[in-house]
C-alpha positions in Angstrom: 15.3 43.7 41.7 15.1 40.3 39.9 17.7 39.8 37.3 16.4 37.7 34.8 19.3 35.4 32.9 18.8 34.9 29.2 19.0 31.2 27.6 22.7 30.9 25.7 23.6 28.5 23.6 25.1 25.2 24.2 29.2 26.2 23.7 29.9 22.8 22.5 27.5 23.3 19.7 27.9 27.0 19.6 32.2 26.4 17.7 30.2 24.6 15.5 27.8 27.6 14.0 30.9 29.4 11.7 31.4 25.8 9.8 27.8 25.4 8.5 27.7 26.3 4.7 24.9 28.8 4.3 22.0 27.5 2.2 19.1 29.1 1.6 17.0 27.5 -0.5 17.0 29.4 -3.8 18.9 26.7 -5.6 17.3 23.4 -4.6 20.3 21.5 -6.7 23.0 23.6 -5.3 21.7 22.8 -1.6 21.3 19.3 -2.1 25.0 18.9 -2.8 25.6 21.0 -0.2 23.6 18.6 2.4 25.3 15.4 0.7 28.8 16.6 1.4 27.6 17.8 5.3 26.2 14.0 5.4 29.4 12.4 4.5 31.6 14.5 6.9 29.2 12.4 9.8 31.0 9.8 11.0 29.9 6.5 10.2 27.4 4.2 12.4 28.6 0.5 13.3 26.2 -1.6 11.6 28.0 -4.4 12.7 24.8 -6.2 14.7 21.9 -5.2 12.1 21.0 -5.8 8.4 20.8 -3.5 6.0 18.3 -3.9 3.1 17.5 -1.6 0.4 13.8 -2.4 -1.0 11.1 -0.8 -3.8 8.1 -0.3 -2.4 5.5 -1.1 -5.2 3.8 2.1 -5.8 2.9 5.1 -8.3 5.7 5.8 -8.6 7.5 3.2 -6.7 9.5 4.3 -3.2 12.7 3.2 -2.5 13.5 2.6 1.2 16.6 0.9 3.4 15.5 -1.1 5.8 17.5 -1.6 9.1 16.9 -4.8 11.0 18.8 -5.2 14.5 18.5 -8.9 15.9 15.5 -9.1 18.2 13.5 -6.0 16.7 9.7 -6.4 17.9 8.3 -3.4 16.1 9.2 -1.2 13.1 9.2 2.6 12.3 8.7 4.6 9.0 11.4 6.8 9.6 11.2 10.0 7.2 14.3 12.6 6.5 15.1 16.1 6.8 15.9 18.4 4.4 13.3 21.1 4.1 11.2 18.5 1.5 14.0 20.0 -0.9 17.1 18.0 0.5 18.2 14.7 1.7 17.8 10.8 0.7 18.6 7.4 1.7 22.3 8.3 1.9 22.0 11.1 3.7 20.1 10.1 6.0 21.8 6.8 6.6 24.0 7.5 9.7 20.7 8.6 11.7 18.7 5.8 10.8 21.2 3.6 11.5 21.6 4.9 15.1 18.1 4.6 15.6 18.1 1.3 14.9 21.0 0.8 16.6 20.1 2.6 19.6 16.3 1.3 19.7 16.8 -2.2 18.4 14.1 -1.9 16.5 13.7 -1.9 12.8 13.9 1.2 10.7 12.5 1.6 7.4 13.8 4.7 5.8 11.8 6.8 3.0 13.7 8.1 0.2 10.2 10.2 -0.6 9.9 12.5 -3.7 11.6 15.9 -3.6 10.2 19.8 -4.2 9.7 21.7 -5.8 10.1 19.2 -8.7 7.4 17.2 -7.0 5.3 19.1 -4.5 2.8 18.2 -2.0 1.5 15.7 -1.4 4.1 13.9 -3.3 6.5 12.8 -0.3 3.3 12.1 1.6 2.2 9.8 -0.9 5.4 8.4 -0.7 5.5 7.8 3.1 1.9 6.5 2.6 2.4 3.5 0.5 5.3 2.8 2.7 3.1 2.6 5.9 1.0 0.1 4.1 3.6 -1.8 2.9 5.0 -2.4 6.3 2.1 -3.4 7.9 1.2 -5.6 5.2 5.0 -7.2 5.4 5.2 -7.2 9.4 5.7 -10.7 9.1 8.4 -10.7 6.2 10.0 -7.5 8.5 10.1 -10.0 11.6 8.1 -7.6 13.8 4.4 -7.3 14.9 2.1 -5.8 12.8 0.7 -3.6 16.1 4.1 -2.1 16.8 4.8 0.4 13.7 5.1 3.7 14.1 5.9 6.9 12.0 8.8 9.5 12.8 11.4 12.2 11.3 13.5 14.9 11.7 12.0 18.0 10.5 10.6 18.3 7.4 10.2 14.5 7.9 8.5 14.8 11.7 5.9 17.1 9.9 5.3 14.8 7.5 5.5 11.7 10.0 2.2 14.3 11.8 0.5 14.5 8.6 0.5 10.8 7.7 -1.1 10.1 11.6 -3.4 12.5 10.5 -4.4 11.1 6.8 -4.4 7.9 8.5 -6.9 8.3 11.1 -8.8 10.3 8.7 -9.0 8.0 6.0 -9.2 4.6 7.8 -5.4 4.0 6.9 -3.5 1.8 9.1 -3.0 1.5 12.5 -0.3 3.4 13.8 1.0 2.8 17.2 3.7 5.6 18.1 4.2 9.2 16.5 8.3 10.1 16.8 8.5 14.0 16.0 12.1 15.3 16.1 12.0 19.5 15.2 9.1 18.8 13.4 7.9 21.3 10.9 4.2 21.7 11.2 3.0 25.0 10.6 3.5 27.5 7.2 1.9 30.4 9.2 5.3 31.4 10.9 3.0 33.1 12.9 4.7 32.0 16.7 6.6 33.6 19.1 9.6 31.5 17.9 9.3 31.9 14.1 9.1 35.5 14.2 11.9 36.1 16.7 15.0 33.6 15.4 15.3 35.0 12.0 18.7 34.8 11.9 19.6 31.2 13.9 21.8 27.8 12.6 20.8 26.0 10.1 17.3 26.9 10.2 16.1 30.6 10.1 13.1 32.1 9.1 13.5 32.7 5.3 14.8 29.6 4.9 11.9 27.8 6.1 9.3 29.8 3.9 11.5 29.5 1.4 11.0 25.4 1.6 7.3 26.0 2.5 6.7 28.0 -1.1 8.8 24.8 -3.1 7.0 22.1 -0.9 3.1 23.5 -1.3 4.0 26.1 -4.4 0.5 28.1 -5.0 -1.3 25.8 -3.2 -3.0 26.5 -0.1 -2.1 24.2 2.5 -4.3 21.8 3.8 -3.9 19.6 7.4 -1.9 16.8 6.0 0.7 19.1 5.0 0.8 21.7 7.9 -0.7 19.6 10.7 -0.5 22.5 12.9 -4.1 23.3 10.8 -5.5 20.6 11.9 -8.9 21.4 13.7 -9.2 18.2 15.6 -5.9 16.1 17.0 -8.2 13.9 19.1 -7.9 9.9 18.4 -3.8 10.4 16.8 -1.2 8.0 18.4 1.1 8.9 21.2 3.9 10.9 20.6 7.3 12.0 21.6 7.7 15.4 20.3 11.1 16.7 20.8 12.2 20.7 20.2 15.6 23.1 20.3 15.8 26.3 21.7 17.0 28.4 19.0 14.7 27.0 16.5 12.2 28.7 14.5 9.8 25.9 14.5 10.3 25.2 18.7 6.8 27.3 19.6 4.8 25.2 16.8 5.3 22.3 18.4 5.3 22.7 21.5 1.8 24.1 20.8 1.4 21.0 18.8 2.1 18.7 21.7 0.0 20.6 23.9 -3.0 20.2 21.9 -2.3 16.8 21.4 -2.2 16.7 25.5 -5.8 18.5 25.8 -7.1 16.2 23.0 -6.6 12.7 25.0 -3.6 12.0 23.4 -0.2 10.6 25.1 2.3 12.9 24.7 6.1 13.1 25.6 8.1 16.5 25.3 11.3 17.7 25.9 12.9 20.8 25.2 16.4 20.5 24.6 18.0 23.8 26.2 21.1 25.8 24.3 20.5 24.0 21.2 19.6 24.6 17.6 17.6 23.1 14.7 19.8 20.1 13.7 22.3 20.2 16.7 21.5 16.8 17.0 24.1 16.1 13.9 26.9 17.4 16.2 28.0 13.9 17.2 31.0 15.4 19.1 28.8 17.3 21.7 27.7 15.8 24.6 24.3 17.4 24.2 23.7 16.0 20.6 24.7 12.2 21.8 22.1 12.6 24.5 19.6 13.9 21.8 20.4 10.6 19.6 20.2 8.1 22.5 16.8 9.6 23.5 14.9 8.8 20.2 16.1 5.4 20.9 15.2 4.9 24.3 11.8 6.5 23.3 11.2 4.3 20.4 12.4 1.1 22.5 10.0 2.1 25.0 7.0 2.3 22.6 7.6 -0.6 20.4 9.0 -3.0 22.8 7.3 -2.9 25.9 
């Protein structure tokens, strides 16, 4: 008889679960404060060897970004937070996109995007758009090659970093070399093996995510660019690192993702980090989150400097 072990969860991470706050998503303002005061409890990033910049990007409206520059970057990333599309901002996100940059030595340009439900899809995609041309229009004010810039995020932000490839390609947009998708959420279906079983895991659990599906697309059906798991056709979308956690609702989407992006002629890159959860990663004291960090960096190194 074969005994069959079943996957546990990282214990390291696991003393961590009892001191998240519980957010749900029914009080957008209430959770943002809530995901402020969890960013400011991170420790903070030595941004000793980079320069920080905080920009507008002329738009409608206009974005405002941070831009990271380590000495030496060759290529640049738009780099788009978590948060649901509910949560998060420059601030927030600060000590991850500084490590990024840090750990990739590559320029960072972080997207402090339009927020649901007060502005819904395709708001923060707008956003992130105008930022990707901005970038590739200022490569040479940026210092790095107009060939070598990506798109990436955490979550909310990795499915938004998909659906900007995708509107890109689609639309003629500009060229992007590298697609860095962290726990990406790409798929309002819930329909997976993974959505419909962790109900109940860290940080991210099934209500909560439909709860920030219903403020990010309200009535509106969504389309591609917003789920890109919809997409029909992935064929002709950059190379990607798609990275995924265990106990994570969203894990099944995009591992599917990655593996249509495989049969479609794309370049992909997975890993599935065992025993962890959606947003492990911001465990800085476990050994498994610090390998998590250094990975995006080596990965983005790898694509924008070689």
């Amino acid at each position: 008889m074969t005994t069959v072990r079943m996957a546990v969860m990282d214990p390291e991470l696991e003393a961590f679960v009892p001191l998240f706050p519980r957010a749900d998503l029914t009080d957008p303002v209430a959770d943002r404060k809530k995901f402020a005061e969890l960013a400011t409890a991170v420790p903070a990033p030595d941004t000793a060897d980079m320069e920080i910049e905080d920009r507008t990007v002329p738009a409608d409206p206009d974005v405002a970004v941070r831009i990271y520059r380590p000495h030496g970057a060759q290529g640049a990333v738009v780099w788009l937070h978590g948060g649901g599309w509910i949560m998060g901002d420059l601030d927030t996100e600060h000590p991850w996109a500084a490590r990024l940059a840090a750990a990739s030595g590559q320029v960072v340009i972080s997207v402090g995007y339009r927020l649901a439900p007060e502005d819904r899809f395709p708001a923060a995609l707008d956003d992130a758009s105008a930022v990707l041309s901005w970038a590739v229009e200022h490569a040479a004010e940026l210092g790095v090659d107009p060939g070598r810039i990506a798109v990436g995020g955490h979550s909310a932000g990795a499915g938004l970093a998909a659906g900007l490839a995708l509107r890109a390609r689609d639309q003629q947009g500009p060229q992007i070399c590298f697609q860095l998708l962290n726990q990406a959420s790409l798929d309002d279906r819930q329909q997976t093996w993974s959505a419909r079983h962790f109900t109940e895991t860290p940080w991210a659990n099934r209500s909560k995510i439909a709860e920030a599906w219903r403020h990010y697309l309200g009535s509106a059906p969504a389309s591609p660019y917003a789920a890109p798991a919809r997409a029909a056709e992935l064929s002709g979308l950059p190379p990607a690192y798609v990275a995924t956690a265990e106990f994570c609702p969203n894990r099944d989407e995009d591992i599917e993702y990655a593996v249509r992006l495989l049969q479609s002629g794309v370049s992909v890159e997975l890993h599935q980090w065992p025993g962890t959860f959606h947003g492990s990663h911001a465990i800085l004291s476990a050994e498994v989150s610090q390998r998590q960090i250094a990975e995006l960096g080596a990965v983005l190194h790898r694509a924008l400097a070689n």
